[in-house]
LUMTOR-491001 format. One record per residue (C-alpha): chain; residue in three letters; residue number from 0; x negated, y negated, z negated. Coordinates in nm, 3 decimals, decimal comma. Layout:
<recs>
   unit   code   pos         x         y         z
      A    ALA   NUM         X         Y         Z
...
</recs>
This chain:
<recs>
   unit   code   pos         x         y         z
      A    UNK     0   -12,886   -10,056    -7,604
      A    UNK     1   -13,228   -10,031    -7,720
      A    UNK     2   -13,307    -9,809    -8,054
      A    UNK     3   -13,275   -10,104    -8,300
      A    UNK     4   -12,957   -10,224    -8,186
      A    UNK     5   -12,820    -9,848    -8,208
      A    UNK     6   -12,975    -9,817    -8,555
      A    UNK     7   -12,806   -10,155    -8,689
      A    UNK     8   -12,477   -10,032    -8,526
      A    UNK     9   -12,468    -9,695    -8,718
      A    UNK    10   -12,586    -9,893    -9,037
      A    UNK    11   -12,275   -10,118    -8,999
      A    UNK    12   -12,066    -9,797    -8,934
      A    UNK    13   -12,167    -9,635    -9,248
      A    UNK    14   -12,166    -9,968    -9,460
      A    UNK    15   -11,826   -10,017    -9,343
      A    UNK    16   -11,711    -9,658    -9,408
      A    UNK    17   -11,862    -9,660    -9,802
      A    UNK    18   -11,651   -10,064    -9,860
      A    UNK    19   -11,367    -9,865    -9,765
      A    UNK    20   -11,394    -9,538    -9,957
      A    UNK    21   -11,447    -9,724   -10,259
      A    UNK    22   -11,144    -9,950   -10,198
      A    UNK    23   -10,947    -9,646   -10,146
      A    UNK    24   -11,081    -9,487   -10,472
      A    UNK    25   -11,020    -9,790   -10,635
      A    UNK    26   -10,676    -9,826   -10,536
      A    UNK    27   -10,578    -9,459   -10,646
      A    UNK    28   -10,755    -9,532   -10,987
      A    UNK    29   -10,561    -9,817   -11,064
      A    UNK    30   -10,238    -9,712   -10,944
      A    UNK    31   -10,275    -9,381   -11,157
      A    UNK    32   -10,389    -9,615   -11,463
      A    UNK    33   -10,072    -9,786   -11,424
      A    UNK    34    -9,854    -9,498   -11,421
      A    UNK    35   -10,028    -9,368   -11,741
      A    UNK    36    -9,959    -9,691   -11,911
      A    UNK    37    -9,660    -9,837   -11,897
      A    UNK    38    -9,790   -10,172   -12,143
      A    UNK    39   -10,004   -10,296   -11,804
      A    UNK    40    -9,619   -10,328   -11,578
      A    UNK    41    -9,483   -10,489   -11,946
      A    UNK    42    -9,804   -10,719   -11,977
      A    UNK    43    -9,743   -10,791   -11,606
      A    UNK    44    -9,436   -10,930   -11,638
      A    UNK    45    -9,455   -11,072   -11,954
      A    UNK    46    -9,742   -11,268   -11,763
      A    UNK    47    -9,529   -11,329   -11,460
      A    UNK    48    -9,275   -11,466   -11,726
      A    UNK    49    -9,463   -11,692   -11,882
      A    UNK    50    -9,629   -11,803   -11,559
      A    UNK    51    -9,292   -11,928   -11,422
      A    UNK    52    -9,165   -12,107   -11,785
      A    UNK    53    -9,488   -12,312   -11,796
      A    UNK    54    -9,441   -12,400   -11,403
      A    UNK    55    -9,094   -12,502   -11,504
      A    UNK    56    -8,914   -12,657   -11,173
      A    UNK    57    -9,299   -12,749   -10,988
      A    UNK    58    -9,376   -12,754   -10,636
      A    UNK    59    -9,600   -12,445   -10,666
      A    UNK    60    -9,329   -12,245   -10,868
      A    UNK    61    -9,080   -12,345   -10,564
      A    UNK    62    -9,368   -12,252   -10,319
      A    UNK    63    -9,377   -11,893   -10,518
      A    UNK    64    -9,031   -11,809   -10,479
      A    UNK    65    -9,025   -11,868   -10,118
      A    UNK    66    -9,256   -11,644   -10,056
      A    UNK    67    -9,123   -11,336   -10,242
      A    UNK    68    -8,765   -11,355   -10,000
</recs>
């Protein structure tokens, strides 16, 4: 491998490493955000609720609830 090639390598290494500390981070902040507040799980499914009355009986409702089993 010549010294470029080793260069762009590490670069990608590092890049990758930093995407994936701050998806990490993110993930802890939000799950600690929703254990503070309990009105984000009731807006959630209050959401979820009225996602599934306005689908009614609809192909992509049916589609949804074949994927959560």
């Amino acid at each position: 491998m010549t010294v470029k090639a080793k260069m762009v390598d590490r670069n990608s290494t590092i890049a990758a490493g930093v995407c994936s500390a701050l998806f990490i981070g993110y993930c802890v902040y939000f799950n600690r955000q929703k254990a503070k507040r309990p009105q984000l799980q009731e807006q959630a499914a209050r959401t979820k609720k009225e996602t599934e009355a306005r689908l009614g009986e609809s192909w992509a409702f049916k589609v949804t609830c074949l994927r959560r089993r």
